[in-house]
N, CA and C atoms of all chains as a GROMACS GRO file, in nm:
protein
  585
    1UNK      N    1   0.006  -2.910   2.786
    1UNK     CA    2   0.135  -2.873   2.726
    1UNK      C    3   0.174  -2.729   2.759
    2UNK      N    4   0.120  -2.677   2.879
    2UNK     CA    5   0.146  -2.523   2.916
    2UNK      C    6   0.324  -2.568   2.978
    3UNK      N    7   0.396  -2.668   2.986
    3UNK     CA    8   0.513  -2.691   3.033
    3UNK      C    9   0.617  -2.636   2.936
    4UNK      N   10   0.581  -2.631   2.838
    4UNK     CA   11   0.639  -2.644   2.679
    4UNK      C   12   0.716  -2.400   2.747
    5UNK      N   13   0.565  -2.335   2.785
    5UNK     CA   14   0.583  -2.205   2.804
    5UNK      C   15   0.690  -2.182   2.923
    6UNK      N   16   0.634  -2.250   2.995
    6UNK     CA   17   0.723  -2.251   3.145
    6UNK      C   18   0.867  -2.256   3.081
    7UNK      N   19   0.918  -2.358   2.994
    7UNK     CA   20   1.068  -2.368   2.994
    7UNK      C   21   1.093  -2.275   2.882
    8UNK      N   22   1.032  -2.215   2.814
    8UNK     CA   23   1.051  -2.103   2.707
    8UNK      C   24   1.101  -2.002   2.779
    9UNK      N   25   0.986  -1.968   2.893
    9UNK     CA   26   1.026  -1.859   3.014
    9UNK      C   27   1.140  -1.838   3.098
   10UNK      N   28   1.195  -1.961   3.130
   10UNK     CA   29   1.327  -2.002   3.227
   10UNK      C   30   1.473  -1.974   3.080
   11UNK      N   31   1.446  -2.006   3.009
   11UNK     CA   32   1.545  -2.023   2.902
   11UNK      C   33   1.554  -1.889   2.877
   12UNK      N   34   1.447  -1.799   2.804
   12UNK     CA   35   1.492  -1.664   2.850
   12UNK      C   36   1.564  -1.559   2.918
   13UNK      N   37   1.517  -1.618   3.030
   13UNK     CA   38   1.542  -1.538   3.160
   13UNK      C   39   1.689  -1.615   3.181
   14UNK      N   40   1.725  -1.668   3.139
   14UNK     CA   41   1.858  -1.760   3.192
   14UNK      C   42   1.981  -1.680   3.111
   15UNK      N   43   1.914  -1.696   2.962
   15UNK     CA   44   1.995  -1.640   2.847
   15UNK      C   45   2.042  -1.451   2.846
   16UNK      N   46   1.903  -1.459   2.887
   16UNK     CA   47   1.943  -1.299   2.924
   16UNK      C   48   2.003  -1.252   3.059
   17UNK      N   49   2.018  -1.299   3.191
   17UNK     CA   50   2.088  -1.292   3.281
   17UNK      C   51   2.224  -1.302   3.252
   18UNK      N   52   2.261  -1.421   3.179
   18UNK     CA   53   2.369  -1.457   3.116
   18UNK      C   54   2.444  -1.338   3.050
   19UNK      N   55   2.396  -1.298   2.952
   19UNK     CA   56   2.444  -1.228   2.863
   19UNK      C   57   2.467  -1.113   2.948
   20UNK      N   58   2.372  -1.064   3.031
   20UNK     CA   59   2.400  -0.922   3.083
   20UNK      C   60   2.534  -0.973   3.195
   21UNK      N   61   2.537  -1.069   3.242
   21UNK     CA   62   2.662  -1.098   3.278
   21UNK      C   63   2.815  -1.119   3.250
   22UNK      N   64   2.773  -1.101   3.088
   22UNK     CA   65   2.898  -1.139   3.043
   22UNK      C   66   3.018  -1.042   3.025
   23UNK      N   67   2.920  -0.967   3.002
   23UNK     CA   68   3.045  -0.798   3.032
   23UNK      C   69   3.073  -0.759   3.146
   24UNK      N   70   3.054  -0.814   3.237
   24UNK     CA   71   3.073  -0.754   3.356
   24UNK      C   72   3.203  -0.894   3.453
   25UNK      N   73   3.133  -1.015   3.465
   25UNK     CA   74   3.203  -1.126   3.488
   25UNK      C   75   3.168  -1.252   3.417
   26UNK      N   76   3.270  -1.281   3.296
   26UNK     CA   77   3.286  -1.374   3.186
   26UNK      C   78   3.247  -1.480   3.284
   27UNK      N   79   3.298  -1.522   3.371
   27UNK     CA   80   3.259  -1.686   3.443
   27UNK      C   81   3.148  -1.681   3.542
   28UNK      N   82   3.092  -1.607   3.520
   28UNK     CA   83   2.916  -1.597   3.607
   28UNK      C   84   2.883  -1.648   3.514
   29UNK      N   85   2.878  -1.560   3.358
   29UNK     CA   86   2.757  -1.610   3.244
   29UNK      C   87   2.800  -1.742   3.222
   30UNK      N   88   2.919  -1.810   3.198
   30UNK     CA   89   2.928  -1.937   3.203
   30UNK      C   90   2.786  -2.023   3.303
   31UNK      N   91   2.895  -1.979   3.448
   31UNK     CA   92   2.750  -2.014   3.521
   31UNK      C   93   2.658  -2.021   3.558
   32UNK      N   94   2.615  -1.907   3.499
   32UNK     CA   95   2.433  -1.913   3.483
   32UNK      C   96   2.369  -1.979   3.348
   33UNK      N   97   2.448  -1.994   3.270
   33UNK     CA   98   2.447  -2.042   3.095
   33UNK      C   99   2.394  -2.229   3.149
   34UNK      N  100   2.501  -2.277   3.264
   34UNK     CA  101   2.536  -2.408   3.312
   34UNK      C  102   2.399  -2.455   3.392
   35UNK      N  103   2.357  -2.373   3.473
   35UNK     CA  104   2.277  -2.343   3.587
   35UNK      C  105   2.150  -2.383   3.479
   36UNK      N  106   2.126  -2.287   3.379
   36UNK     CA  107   1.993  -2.313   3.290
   36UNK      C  108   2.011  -2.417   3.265
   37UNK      N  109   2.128  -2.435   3.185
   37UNK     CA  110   2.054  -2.612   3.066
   37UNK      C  111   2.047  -2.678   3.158
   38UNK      N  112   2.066  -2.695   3.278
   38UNK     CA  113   2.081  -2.818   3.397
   38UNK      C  114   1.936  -2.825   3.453
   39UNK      N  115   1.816  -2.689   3.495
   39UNK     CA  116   1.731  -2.682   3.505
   39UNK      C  117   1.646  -2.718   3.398
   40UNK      N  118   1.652  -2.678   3.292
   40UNK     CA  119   1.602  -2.713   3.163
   40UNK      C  120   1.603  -2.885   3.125
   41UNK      N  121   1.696  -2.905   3.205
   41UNK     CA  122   1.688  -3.084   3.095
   41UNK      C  123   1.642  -3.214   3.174
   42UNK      N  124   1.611  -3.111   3.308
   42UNK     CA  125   1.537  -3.194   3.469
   42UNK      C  126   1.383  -3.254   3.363
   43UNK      N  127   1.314  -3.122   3.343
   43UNK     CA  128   1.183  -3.184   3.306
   43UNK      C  129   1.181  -3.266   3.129
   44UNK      N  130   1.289  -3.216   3.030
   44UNK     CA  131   1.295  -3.288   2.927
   44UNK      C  132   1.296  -3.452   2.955
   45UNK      N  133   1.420  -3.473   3.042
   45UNK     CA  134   1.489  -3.589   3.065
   45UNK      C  135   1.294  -3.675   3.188
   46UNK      N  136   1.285  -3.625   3.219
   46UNK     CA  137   1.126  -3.681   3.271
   46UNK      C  138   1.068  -3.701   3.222
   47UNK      N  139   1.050  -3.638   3.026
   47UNK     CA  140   0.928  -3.669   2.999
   47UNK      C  141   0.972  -3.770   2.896
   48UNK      N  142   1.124  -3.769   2.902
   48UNK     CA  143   1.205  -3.838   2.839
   48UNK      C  144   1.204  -4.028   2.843
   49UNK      N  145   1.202  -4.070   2.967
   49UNK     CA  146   1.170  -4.109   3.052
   49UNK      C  147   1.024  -4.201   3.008
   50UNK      N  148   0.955  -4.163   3.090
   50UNK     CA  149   0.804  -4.210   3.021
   50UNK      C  150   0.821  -4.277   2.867
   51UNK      N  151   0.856  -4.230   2.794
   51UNK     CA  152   0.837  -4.282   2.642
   51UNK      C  153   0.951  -4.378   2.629
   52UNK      N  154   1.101  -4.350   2.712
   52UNK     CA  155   1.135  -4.474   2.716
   52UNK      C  156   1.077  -4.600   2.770
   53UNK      N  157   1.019  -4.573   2.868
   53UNK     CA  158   0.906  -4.725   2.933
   53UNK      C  159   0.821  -4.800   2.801
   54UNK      N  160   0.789  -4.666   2.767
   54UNK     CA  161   0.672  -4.726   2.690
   54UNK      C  162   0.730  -4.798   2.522
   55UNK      N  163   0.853  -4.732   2.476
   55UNK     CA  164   0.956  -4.805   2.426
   55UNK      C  165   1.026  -4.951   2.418
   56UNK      N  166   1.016  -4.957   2.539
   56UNK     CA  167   1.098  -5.053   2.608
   56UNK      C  168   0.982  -5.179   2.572
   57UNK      N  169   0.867  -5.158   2.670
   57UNK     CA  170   0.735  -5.245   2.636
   57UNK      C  171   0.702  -5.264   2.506
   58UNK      N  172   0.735  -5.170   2.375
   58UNK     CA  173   0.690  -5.194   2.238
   58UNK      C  174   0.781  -5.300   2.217
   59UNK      N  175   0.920  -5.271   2.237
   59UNK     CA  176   1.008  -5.390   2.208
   59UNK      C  177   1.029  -5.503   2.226
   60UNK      N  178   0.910  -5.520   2.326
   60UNK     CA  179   0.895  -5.655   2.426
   60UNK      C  180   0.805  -5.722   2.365
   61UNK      N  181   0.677  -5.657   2.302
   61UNK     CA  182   0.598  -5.702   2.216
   61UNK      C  183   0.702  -5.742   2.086
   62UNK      N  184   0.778  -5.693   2.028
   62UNK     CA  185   0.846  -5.738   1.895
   62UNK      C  186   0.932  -5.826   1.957
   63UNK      N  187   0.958  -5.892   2.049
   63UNK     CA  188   1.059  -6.004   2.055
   63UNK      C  189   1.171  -5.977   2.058
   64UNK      N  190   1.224  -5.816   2.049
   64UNK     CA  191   1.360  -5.845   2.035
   64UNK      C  192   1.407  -5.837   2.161
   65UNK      N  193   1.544  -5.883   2.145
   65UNK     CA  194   1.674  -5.897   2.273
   65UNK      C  195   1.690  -5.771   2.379
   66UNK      N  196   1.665  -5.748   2.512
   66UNK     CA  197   1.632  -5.666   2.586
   66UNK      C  198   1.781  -5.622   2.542
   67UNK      N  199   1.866  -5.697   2.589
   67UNK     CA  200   1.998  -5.650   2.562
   67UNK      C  201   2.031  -5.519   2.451
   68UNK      N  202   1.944  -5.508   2.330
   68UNK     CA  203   1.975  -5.470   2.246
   68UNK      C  204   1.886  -5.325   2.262
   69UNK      N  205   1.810  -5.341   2.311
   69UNK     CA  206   1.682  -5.171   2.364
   69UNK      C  207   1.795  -5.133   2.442
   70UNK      N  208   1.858  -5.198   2.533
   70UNK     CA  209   1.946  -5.138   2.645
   70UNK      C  210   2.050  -5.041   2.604
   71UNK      N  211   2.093  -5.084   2.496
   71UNK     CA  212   2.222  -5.025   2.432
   71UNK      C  213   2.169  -4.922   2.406
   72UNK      N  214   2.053  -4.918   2.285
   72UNK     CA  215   2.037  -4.840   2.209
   72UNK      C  216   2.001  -4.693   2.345
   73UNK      N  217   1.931  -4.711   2.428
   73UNK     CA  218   1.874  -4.711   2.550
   73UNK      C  219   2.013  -4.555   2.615
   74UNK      N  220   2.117  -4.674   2.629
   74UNK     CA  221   2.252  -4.594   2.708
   74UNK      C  222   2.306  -4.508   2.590
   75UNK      N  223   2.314  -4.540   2.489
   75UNK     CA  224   2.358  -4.460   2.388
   75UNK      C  225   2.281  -4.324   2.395
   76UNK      N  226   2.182  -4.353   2.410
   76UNK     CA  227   2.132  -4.203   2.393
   76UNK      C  228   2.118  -4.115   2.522
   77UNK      N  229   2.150  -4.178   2.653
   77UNK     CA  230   2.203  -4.128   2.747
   77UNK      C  231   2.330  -4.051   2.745
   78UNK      N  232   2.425  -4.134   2.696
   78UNK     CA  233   2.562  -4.092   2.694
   78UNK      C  234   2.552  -3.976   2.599
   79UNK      N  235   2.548  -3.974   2.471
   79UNK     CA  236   2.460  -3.860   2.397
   79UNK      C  237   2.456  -3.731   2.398
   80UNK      N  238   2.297  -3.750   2.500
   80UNK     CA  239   2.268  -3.637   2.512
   80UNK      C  240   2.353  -3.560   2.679
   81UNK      N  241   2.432  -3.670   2.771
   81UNK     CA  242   2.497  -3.626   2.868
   81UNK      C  243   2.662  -3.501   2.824
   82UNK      N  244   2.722  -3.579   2.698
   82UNK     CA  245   2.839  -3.542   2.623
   82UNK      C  246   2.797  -3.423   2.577
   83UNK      N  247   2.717  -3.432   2.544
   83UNK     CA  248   2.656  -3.264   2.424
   83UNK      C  249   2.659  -3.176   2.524
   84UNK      N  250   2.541  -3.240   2.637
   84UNK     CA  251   2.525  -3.093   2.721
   84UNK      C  252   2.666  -3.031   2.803
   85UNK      N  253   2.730  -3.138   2.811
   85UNK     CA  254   2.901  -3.066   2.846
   85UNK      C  255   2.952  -2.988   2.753
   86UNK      N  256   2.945  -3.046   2.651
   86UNK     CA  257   3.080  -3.029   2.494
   86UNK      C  258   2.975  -2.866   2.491
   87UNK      N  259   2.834  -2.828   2.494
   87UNK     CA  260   2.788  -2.713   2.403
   87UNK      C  261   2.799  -2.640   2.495
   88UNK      N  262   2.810  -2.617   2.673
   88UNK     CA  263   2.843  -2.545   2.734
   88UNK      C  264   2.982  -2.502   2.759
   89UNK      N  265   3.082  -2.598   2.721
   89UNK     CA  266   3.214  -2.546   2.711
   89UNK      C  267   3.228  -2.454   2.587
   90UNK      N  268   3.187  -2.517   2.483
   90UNK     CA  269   3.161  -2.435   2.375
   90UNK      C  270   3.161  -2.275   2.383
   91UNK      N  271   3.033  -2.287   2.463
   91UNK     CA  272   3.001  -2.146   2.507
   91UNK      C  273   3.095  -2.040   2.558
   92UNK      N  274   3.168  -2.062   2.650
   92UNK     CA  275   3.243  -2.070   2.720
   92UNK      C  276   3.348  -2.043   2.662
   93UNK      N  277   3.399  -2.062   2.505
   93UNK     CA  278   3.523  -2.016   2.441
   93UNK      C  279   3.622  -2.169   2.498
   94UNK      N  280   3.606  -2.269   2.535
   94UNK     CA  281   3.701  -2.380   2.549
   94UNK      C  282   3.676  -2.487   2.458
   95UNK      N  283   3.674  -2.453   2.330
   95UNK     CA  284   3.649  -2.551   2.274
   95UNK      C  285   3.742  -2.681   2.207
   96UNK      N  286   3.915  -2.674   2.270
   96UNK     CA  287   3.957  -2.776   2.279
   96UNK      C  288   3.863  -2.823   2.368
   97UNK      N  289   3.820  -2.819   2.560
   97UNK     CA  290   3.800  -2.900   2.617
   97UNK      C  291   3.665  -2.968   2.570
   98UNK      N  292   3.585  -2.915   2.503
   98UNK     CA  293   3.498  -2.953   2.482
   98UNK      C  294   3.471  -3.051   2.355
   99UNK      N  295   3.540  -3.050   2.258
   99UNK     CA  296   3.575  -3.169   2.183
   99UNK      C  297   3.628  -3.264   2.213
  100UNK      N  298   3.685  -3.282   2.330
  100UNK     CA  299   3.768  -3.350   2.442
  100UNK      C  300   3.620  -3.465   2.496
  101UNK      N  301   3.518  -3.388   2.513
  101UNK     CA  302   3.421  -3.422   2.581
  101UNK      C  303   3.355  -3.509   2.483
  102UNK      N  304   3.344  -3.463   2.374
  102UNK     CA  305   3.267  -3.527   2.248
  102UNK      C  306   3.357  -3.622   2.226
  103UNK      N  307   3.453  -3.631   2.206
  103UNK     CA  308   3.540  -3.747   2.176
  103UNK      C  309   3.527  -3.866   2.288
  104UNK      N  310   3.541  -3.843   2.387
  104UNK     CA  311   3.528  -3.918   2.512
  104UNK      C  312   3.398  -3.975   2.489
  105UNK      N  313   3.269  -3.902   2.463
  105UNK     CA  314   3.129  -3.947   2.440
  105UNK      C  315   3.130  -4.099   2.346
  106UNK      N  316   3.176  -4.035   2.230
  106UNK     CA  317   3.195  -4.112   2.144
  106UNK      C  318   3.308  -4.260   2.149
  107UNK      N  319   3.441  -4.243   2.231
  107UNK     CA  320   3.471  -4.389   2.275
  107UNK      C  321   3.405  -4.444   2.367
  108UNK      N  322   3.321  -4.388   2.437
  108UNK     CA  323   3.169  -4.474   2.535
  108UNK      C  324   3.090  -4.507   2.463
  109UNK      N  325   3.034  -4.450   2.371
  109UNK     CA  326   2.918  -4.525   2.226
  109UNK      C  327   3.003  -4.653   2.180
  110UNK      N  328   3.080  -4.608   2.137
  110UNK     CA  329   3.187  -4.717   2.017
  110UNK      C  330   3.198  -4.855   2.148
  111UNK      N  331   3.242  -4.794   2.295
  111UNK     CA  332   3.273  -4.944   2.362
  111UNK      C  333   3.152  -5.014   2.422
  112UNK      N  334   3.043  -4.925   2.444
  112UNK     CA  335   2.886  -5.012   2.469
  112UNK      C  336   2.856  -5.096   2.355
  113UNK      N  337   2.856  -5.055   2.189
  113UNK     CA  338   2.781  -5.122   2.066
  113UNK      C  339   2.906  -5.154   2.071
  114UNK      N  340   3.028  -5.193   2.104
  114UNK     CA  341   3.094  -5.275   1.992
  114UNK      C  342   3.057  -5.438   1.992
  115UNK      N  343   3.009  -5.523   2.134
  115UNK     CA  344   2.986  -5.626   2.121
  115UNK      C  345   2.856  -5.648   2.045
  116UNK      N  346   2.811  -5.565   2.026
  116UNK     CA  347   2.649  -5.594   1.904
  116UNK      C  348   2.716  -5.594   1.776
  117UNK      N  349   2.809  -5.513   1.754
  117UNK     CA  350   2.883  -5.515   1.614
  117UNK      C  351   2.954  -5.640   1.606
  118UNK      N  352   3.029  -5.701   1.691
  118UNK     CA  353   3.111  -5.814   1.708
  118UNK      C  354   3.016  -5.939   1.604
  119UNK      N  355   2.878  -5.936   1.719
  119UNK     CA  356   2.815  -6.032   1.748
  119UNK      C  357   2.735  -6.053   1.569
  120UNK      N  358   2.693  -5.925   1.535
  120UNK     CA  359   2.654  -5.899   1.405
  120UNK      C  360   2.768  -5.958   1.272
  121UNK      N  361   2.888  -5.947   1.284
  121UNK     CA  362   2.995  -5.964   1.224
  121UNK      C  363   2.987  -6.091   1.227
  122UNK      N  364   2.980  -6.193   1.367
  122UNK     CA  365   3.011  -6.330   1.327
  122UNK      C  366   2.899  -6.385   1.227
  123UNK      N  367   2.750  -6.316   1.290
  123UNK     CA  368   2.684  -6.394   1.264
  123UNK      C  369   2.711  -6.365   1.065
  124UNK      N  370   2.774  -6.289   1.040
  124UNK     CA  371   2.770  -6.280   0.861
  124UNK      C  372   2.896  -6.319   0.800
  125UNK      N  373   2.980  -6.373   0.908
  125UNK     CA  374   3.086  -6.443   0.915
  125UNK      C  375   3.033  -6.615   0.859
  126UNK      N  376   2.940  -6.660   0.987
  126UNK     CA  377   2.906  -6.767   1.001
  126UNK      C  378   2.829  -6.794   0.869
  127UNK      N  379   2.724  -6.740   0.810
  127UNK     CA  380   2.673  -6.746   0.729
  127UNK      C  381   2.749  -6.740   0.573
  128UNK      N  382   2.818  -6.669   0.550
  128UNK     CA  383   2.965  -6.645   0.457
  128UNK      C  384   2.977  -6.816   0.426
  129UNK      N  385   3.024  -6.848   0.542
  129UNK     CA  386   3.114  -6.971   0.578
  129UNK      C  387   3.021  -7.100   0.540
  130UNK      N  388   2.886  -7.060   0.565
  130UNK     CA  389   2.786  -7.189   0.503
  130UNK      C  390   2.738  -7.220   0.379
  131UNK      N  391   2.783  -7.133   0.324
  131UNK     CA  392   2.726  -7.104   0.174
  131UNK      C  393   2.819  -7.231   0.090
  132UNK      N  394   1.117  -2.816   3.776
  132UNK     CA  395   1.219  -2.684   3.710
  132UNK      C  396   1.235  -2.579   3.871
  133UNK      N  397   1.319  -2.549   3.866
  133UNK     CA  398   1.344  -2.423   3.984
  133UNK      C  399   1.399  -2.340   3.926
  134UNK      N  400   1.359  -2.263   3.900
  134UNK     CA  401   1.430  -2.091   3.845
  134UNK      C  402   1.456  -2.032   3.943
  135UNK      N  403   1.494  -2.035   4.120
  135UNK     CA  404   1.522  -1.961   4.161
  135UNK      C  405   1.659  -1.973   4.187
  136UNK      N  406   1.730  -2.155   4.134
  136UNK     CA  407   1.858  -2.094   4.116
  136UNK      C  408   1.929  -2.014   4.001
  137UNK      N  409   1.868  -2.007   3.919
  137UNK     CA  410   1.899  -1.938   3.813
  137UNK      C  411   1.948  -1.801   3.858
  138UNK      N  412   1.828  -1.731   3.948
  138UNK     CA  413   1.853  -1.592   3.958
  138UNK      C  414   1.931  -1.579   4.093
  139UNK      N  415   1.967  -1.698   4.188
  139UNK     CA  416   2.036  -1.710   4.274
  139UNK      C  417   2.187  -1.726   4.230
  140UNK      N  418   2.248  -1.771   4.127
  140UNK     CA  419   2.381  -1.722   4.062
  140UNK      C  420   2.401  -1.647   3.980
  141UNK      N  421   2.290  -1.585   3.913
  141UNK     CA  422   2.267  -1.442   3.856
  141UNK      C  423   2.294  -1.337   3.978
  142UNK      N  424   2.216  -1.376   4.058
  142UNK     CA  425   2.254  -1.258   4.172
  142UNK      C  426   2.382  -1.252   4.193
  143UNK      N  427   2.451  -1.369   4.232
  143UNK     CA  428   2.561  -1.378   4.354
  143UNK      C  429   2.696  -1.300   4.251
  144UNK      N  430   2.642  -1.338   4.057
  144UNK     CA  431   2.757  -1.294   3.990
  144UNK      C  432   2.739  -1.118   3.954
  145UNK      N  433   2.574  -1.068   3.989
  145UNK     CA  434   2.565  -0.904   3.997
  145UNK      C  435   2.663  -0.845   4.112
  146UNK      N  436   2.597  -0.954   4.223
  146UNK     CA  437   2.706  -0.865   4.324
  146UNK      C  438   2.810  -0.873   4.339
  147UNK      N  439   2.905  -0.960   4.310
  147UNK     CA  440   3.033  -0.958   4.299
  147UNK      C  441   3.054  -0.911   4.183
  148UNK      N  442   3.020  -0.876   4.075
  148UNK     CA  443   3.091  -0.758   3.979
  148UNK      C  444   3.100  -0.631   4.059
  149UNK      N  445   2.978  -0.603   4.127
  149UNK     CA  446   2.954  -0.450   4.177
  149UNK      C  447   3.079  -0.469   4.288
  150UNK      N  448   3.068  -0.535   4.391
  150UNK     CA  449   3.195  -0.534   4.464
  150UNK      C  450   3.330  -0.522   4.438
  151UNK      N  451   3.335  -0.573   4.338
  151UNK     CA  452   3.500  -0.612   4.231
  151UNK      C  453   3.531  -0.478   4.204
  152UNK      N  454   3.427  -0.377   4.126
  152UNK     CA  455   3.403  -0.288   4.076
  152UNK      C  456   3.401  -0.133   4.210
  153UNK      N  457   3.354  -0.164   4.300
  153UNK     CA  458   3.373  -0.071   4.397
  153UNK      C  459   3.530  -0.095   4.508
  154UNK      N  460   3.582  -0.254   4.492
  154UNK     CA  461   3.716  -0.275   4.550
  154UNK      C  462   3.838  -0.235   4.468
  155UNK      N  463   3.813  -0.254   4.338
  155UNK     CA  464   3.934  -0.250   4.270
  155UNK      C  465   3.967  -0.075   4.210
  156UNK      N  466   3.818   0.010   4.269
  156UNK     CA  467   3.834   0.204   4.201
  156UNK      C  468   3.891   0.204   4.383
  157UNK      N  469   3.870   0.168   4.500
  157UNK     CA  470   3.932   0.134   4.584
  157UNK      C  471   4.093   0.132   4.641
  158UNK      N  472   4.101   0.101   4.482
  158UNK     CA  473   4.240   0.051   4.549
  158UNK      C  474   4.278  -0.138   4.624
  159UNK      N  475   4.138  -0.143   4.652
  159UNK     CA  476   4.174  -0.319   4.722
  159UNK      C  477   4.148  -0.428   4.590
  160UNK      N  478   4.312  -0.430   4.530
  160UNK     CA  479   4.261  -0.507   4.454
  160UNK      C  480   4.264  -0.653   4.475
  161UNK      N  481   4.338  -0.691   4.560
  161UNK     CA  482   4.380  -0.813   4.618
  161UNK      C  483   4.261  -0.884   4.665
  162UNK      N  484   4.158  -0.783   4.756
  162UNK     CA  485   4.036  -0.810   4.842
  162UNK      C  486   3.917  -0.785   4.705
  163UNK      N  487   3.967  -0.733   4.612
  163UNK     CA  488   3.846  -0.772   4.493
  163UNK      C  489   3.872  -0.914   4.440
  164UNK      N  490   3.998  -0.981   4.448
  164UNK     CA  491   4.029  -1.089   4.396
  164UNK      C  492   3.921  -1.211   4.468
  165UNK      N  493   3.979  -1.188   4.608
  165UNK     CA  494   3.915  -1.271   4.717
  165UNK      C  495   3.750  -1.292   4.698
  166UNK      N  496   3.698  -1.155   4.711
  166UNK     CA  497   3.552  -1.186   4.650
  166UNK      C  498   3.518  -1.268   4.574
  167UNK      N  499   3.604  -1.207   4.454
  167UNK     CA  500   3.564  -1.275   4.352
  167UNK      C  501   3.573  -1.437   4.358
  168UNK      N  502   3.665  -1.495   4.411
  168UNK     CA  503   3.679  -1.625   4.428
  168UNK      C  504   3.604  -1.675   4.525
  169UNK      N  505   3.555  -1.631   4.621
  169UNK     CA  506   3.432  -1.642   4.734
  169UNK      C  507   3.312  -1.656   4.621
  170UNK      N  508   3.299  -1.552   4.539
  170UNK     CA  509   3.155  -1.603   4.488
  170UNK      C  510   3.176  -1.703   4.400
  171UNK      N  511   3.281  -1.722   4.338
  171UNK     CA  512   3.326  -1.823   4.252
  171UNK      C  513   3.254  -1.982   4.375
  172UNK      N  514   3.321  -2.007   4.423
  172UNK     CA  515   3.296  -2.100   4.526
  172UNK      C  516   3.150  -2.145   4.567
  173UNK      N  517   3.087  -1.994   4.623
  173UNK     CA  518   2.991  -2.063   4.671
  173UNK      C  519   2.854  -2.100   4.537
  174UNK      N  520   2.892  -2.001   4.434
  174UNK     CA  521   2.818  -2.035   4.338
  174UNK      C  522   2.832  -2.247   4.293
  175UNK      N  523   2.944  -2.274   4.287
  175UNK     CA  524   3.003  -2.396   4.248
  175UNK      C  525   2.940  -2.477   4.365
  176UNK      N  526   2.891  -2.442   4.459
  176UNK     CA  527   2.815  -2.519   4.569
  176UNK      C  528   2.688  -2.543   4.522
  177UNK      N  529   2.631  -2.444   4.482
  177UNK     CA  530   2.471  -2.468   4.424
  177UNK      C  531   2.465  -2.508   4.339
  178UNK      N  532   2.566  -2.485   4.198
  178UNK     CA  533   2.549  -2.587   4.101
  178UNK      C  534   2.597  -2.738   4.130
  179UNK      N  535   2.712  -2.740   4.204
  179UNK     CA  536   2.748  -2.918   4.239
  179UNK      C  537   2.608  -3.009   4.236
  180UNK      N  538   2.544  -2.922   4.342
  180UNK     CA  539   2.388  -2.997   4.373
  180UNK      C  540   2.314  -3.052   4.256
  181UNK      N  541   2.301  -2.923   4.205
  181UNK     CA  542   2.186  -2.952   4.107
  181UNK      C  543   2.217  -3.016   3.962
  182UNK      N  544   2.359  -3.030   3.952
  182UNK     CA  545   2.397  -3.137   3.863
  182UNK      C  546   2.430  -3.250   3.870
  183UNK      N  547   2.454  -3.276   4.002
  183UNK     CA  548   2.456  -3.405   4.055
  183UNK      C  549   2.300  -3.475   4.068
  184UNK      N  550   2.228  -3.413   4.120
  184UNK     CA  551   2.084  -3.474   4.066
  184UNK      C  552   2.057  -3.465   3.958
  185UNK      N  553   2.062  -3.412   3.864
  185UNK     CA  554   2.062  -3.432   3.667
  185UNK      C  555   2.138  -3.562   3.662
  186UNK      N  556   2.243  -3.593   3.685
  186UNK     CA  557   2.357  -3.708   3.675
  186UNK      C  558   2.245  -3.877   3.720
  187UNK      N  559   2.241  -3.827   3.848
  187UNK     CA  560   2.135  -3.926   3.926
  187UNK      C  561   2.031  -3.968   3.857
  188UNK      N  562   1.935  -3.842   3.792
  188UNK     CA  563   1.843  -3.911   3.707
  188UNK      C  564   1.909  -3.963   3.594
  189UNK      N  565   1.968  -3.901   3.513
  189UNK     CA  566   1.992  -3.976   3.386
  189UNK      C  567   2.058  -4.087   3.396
  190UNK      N  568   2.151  -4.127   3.531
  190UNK     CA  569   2.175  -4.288   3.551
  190UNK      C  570   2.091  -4.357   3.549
  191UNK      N  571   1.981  -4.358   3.634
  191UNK     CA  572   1.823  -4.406   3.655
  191UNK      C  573   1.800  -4.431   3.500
  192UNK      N  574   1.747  -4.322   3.468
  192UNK     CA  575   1.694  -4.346   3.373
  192UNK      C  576   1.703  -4.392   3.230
  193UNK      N  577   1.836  -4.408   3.213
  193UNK     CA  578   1.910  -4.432   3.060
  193UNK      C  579   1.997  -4.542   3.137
  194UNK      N  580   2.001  -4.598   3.237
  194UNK     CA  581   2.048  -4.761   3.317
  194UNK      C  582   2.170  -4.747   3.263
  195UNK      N  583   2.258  -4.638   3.270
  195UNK     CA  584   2.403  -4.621   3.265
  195UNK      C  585   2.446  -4.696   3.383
   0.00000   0.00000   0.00000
């Protein structure tokens, strides 16, 4: 777990480049601000990765519907892809565009799960209806 | 992880302040503009890259 120091070190050095950039040229520190979390989320999203496999296989043992790991699966792709836009615009002082981004995130969540919600609905529909 | 782009658009945005900064007590402010949009550019080259492979994996990997 010496990886854990390595990205402590880069995040530093990113944040503080940044900052000393910011008085001098506002849209460098942007892009060095951009430059870090992008380096930074290479090895998260890897180790990220792995435990989804091994996720995926627990769920396979419980029987449930691959379909349904999948979602849950992209959802948290989409997620964590929206954030890392929306918190660097943030940064950045654009935070219309960046709620822009979160919002957008969020009608991609809502249109992946809505057929699990659909599907959930009939089935308490159907059941309603048998009683 | 590569940290040497980090300090590779850290650099490119030191030296184009210092340039901006020695064009525009100059007098060239037009040619401080230009810089500045030159480093603008080529910086946006090195990041294109390396977020486009972030993109790549997390398609892969989250089966977007």
């Amino acid at each position: 777990m010496t990886d854990i120091f390595k990205i402590i070190g880069i995040a530093l050095t990113g944040g503080t480049l940044a900052l000393f950039l910011k008085d001098y040229r506002r849209e460098y520190a942007m892009l060095t601000a951009l430059i870090t979390t992008a380096v930074l989320l290479v090895p998260a999203i890897n180790i990220l990765s792995s435990i989804i496999a091994d996720f995926a296989s627990l769920a396979n043992m419980t029987g449930i519907r691959r379909e349904y790991i999948e979602v849950v699966v992209k959802t948290l792709g989409i997620a964590y892809i929206a954030e890392f836009a929306a918190q660097v615009l943030k940064d950045a002082e654009q935070g219309s565009i960046a709620s822009k981004v979160e919002l957008a995130g969020k009608a991609m969540i809502l249109y992946i799960t809505f057929p699990i919600i659909k599907e959930f609905l009939e089935v308490c529909i159907n059941a309603v209806n048998s009683i | 992880m590569n940290i040497d782009l980090i300090f590779q658009v850290a650099g490119v945005g030191i030296v184009v302040a210092v340039l901006y900064q020695l064009l525009s007590r100059a007098g060239r402010d037009e040619q401080a503009l230009m810089v500045t949009i030159a480093g603008l550019i080529a910086v946006l080259f090195i990041i294109t890259g390396e977020i486009g492979d972030l993109f790549d994996s997390i398609k892969q990997i989250f089966g977007l």
